[in-house]
Phi, psi and omega in degrees: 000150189243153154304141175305324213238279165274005177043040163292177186275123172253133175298123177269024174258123165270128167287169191277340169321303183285329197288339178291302194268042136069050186226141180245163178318302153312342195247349208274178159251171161289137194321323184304311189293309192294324183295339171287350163247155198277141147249188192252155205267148168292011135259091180220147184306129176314336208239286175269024158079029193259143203272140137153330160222150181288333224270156157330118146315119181318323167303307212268004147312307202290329181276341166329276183328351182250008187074065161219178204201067190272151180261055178270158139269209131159162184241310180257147159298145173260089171276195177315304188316300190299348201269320170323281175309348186274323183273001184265314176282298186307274190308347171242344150081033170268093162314349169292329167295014190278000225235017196270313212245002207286353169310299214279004171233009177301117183289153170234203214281355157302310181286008182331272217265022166260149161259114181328125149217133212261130204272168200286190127249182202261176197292323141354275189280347176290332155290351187241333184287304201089024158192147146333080196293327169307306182256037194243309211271001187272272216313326146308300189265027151047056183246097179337145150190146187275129173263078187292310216225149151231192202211121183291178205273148191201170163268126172014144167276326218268315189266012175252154188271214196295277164324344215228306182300335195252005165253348165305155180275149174320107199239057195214140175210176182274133191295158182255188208358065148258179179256134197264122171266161189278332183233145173216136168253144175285186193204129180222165167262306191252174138240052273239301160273300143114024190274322172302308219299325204265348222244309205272341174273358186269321179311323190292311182292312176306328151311331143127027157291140173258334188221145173214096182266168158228159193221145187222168168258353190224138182213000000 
């Protein structure tokens, strides 16, 4: 079997390493590949996972000052490498790769009594990619998760700058006759602004969710 990613040849002895992060033969990548994305360090804002300080971050200040209050998580920096695998995954649509990182969304015993939900893309882009990137990756490690919400046709995230992504309009509404759970985490690839993640929690709440965390693979 090859890597996913430089197709060296992979050895099928799982290290103690791969076995920490719940990663299988089938799901790995090469020690070489995997060493080039980042995780984010145990110095990070408390509130939105971003590396470099334990203190609040001036963004989740900035969203303080709006009455927002965020609860993210997230694990790897979105670095040189990853932005590799992301054009690679989205944007060039090789689907196998979803299966490189999809361990890494595996809920953990905090997330019990939430309901997964993975956020949408609009039907637009679900026709020219052929898939979900979110749930291309719930869906490799076979993880329940709930389709609450969808999402109108809008522009790229990928092609707005900063200023331009925290001025967008909401383009997210609740699917109609479904069942609304009271606690839900969201589910993302990146996290940037972090203006999708608040645009889908206003939704949520206005739908009658009492609690709403997130979660990304990426910060």
């Amino acid at each position: 079997m090859n890597c996913l990613l430089c197709q060296r040849k992979l050895s099928l002895t799982l290290k103690f390493t791969e076995l920490f992060l719940l990663k299988s033969p089938e799901n790995s990548i090469c020690e070489k590949c995997l060493a080039t994305f980042q995780t984010i360090s145990e110095k990070h804002c408390p509130r939105c996972w971003k590396d470099g300080s334990s203190q609040v971050c001036e963004d989740c200040q900035e969203w303080e000052e709006q009455g927002i209050i965020i609860n993210h998580r997230a694990i790897f920096h979105y670095n040189a490498p990853m932005k590799g695998y992301f054009s690679n995954y989205k944007f060039i649509g090789d689907y196998r790769l979803r299966a490189i990182f999809a361990n890494y969304f595996k809920p953990t015993k905090k997330d019990k009594n939430f309901t997964l939900v993975p956020i949408p893309i609009s039907d637009k882009r679900l026709q020219e990619r052929g898939f979900n990137q979110v749930t291309g990756f719930l869906d490799a490690a076979k993880i329940p998760y709930g389709n609450l919400l969808l999402k109108s046709d809008s522009v790229k995230q990928s092609s707005l700058s900063r200023e331009e992504r925290l001025d967008s309009k909401n383009a997210f509404t609740v699917a109609e006759d479904i069942l609304i759970p009271k606690k839900v985490l969201l589910i993302d690839d990146i996290y940037t602004t972090g203006t999708t993640l608040q645009h889908t929690v206003f939704t949520l709440k206005e739908a009658g969710v009492t609690e709403v965390k997130s979660f990304s693979l990426c910060r």
